[in-house]
C-alpha positions as CSV (number, residue, x, y, z in Angstrom):
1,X,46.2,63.0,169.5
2,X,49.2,62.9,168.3
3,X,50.7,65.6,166.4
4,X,51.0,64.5,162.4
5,X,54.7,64.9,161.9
6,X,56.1,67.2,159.0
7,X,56.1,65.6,155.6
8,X,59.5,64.8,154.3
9,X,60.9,66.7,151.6
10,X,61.9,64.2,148.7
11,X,65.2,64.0,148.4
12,X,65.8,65.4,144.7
13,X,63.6,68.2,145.4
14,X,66.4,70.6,146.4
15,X,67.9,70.0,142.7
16,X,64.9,70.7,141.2
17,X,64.5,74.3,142.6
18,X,68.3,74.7,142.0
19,X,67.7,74.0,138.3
20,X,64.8,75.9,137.8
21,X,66.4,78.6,139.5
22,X,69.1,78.6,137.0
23,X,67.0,78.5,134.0
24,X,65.1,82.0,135.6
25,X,68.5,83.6,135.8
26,X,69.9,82.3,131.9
27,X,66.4,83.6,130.9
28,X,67.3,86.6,132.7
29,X,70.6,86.8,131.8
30,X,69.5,86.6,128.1
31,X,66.7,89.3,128.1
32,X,68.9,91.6,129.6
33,X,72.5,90.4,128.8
34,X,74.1,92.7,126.5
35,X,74.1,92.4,122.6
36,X,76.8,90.4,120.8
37,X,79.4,92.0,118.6
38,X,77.9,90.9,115.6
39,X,74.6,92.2,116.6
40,X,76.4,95.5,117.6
41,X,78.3,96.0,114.8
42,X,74.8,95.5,112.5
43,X,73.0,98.1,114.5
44,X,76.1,100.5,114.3
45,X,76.2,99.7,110.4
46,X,72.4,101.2,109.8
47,X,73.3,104.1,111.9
48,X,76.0,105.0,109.9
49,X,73.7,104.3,106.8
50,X,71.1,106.9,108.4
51,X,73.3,109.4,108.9
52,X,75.2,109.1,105.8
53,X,71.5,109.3,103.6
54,X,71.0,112.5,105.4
55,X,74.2,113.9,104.8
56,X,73.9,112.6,100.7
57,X,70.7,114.4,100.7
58,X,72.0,117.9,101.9
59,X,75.3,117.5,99.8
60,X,75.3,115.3,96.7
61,X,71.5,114.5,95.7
62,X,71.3,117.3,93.7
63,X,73.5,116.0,91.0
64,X,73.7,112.4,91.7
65,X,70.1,111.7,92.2
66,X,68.0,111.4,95.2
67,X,69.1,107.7,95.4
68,X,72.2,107.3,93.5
69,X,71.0,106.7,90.3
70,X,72.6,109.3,88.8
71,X,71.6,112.6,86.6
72,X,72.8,114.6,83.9
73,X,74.8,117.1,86.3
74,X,76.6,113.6,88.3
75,X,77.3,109.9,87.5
76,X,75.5,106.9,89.0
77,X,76.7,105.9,92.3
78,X,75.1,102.4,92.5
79,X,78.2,100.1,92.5
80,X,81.2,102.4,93.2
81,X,81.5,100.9,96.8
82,X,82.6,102.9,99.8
83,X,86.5,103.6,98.3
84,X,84.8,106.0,95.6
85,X,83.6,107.7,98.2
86,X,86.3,107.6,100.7
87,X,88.8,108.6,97.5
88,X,86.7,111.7,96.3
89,X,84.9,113.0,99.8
90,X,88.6,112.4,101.7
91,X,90.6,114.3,99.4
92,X,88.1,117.6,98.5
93,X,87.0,116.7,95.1
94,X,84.0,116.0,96.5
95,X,81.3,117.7,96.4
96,X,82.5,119.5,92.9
97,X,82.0,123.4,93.1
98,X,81.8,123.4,89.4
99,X,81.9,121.5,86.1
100,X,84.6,121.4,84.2
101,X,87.2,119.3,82.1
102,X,88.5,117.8,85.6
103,X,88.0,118.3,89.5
104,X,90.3,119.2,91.4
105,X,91.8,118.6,94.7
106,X,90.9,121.0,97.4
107,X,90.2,121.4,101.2
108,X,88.1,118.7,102.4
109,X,84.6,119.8,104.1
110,X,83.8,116.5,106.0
111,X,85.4,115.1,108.9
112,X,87.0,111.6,108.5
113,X,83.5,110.1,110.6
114,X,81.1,111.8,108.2
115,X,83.1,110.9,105.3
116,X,82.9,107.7,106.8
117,X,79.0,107.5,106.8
118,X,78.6,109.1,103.5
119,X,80.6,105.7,102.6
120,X,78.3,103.4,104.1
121,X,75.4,104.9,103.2
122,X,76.8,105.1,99.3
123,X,78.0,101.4,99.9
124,X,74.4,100.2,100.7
125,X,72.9,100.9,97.2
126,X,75.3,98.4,95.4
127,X,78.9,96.5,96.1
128,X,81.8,97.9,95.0
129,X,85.3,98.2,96.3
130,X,85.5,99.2,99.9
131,X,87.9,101.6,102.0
132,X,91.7,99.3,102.3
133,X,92.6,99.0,105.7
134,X,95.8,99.9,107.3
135,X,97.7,96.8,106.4
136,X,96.7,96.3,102.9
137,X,97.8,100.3,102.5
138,X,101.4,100.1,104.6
139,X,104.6,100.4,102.3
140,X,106.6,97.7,105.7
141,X,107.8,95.0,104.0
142,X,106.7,96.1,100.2
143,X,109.9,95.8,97.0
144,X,110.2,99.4,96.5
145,X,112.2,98.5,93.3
146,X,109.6,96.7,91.8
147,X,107.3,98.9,92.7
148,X,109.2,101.7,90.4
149,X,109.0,98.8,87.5
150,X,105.3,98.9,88.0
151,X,104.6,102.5,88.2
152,X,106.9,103.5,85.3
153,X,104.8,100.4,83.1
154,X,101.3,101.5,84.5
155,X,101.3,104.7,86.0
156,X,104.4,106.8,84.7
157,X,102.8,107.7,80.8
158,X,100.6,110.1,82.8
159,X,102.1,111.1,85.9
160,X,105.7,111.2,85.8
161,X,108.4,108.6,86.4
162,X,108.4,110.3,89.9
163,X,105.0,111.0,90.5
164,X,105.2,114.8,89.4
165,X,102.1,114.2,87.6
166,X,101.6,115.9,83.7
167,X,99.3,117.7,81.3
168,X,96.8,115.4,79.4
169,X,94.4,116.2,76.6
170,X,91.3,118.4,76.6
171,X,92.2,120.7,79.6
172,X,92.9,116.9,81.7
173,X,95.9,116.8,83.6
174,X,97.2,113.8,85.6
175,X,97.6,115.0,89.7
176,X,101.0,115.3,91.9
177,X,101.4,112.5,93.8
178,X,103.9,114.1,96.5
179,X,102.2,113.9,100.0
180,X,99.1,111.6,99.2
181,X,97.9,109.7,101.6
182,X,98.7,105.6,101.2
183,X,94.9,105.0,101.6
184,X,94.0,107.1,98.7
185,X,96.6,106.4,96.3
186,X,96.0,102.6,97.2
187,X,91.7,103.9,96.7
188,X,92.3,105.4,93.5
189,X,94.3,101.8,91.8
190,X,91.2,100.3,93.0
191,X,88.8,103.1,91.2
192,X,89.9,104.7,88.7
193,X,88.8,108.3,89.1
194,X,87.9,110.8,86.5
195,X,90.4,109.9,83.4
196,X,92.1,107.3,85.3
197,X,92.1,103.1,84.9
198,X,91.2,101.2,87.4
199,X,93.5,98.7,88.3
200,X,91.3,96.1,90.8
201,X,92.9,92.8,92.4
202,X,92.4,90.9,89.5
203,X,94.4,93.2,87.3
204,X,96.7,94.5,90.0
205,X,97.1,92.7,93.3
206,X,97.2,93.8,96.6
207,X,100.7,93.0,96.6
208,X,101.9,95.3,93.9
209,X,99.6,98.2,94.9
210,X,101.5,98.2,98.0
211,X,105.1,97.9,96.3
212,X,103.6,100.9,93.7
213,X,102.9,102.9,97.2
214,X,106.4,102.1,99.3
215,X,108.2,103.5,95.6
216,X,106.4,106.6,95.3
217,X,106.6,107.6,99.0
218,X,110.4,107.1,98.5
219,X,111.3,108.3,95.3
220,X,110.0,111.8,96.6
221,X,111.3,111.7,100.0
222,X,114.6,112.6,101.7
223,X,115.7,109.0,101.3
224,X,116.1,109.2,97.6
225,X,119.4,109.7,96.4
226,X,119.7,112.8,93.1
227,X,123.2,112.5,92.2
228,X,122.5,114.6,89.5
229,X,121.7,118.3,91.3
230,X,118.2,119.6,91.0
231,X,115.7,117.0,89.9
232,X,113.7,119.6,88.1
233,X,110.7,118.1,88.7
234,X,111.6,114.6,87.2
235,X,110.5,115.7,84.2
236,X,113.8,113.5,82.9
237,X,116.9,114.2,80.3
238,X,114.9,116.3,77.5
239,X,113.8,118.7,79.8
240,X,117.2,118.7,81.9
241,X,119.5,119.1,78.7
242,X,117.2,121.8,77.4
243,X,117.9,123.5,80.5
244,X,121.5,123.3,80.5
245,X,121.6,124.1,76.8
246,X,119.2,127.6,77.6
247,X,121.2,128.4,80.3
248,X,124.8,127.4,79.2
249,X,124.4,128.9,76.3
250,X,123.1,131.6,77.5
251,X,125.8,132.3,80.4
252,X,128.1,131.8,77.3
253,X,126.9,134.7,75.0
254,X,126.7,136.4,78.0
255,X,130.3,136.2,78.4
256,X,131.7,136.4,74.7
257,X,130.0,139.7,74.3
258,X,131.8,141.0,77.8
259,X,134.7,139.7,76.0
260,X,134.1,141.3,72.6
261,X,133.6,145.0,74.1
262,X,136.1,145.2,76.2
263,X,138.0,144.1,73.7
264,X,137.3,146.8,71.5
265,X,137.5,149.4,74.0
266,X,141.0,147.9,74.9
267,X,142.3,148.1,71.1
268,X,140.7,152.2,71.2
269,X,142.3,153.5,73.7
């Protein structure tokens, strides 16, 4: 008998077993492909909300409230945003050692990644103004001049025409701003912290926060010009004539009574 011959393959079988061998490797691909950025970025988001909750519960639940709400030892936090945090944590006020009329600025106790997830996590209970980035805080390309008209109308009736800062009521004063950091002066517009206004995008733009930023980095630095001597602390002309007039005045008593006894010993002998 004769041999039955092999059975011909048809002829679109080969492209048939390369397509379904193309959908097993995309269904590979896509069970073990890496995650996309957007699905990375969410899963780094709730880390950072984890690890900021635990840090909130070790360092600021005990006056503002296991979840924010607020307590009678610490305001509400639901709302303030991740700039509140940034603002306060970043610069030391944060957590308070003790009550009183203001807080002040001291050595900061979180790094910049904790600070960071304290943010996030603080951020997550309510919107509220978030952390500026770099270009919305850099003084490149800002008017610095008009940035001196806006401070002196908004910002100069409590901290100085220079940024000195000054004494306000009931034990309140109004902070230095010599060596702030951009990011928080630019946080604290947004914010308004302790006795403060807050002065968000609708009041303020981003625009003139950054021209208000360029003029007081300058008008403190090396680059501005004092024609005048000492500056004595920019506290202006009252404080500058009162000076001269202490010390000139002074220096000339001084020098009339020299004058006057040595006068009168010169007519004795």
């Amino acid at each position: 008998m004769k041999k039955l011959s092999a059975r011909r393959r048809h002829p679109l079988a080969a492209v048939v077993v390369l397509l379904l061998a193309l959908a097993a490797t995309g269904g590979l691909y896509a069970a073990f492909a890496p995650a996309s950025k957007a699905q990375a970025d969410d899963t780094a988001q709730s880390l950072a909300i984890d690890e900021g909750k635990k840090l909130y519960s070790v360092g600021c639940a005990s006056c503002h409230g296991a979840g924010g709400q607020g307590s009678s030892d610490g305001p509400s936090l639901v709302g303030v945003g991740s700039a509140a945090v940034d603002f306060q944590v970043g610069t030391g006020r944060m957590p308070a050692q003790q009550p009183g009329a203001q807080v002040p600025k001291k050595k900061v106790i979180y790094t910049q990644a904790e600070i960071d997830q304290l943010a996030a996590y603080v951020a997550s209970l309510g919107a509220g103004p978030i952390v500026p980035t770099e270009d919305q805080v850099s003084p490149d390309g800002a008017d610095i001049a008009k940035g001196g008209d806006l401070f002196r109308t908004n910002c100069a009736q409590c901290h100085n025409f220079t940024g000195e800062g000054g004494a306000l009521t009931k034990g309140k004063y109004a902070p230095s701003l010599e060596g702030v950091d951009p990011k928080h002066i630019y946080e604290a517009m947004q914010t308004g912290p302790q006795s403060m206004p807050s002065f968000p995008d609708s009041t303020m733009p981003e625009q003139q926060k950054r021209d208000i930023i360029a003029y007081v980095k300058t008008v403190n630095s090396a680059e501005s010009e004092t024609p005048g001597g000492l500056k004595l602390g920019g506290l202006g002309p009252v404080s500058e004539g009162l000076f001269a007039w202490i010390f000139g005045l002074g220096a000339l008593v001084a020098v009339a009574v020299w004058v006057a006894a040595h006068t009168a010993k010169a007519k004795k002998s």
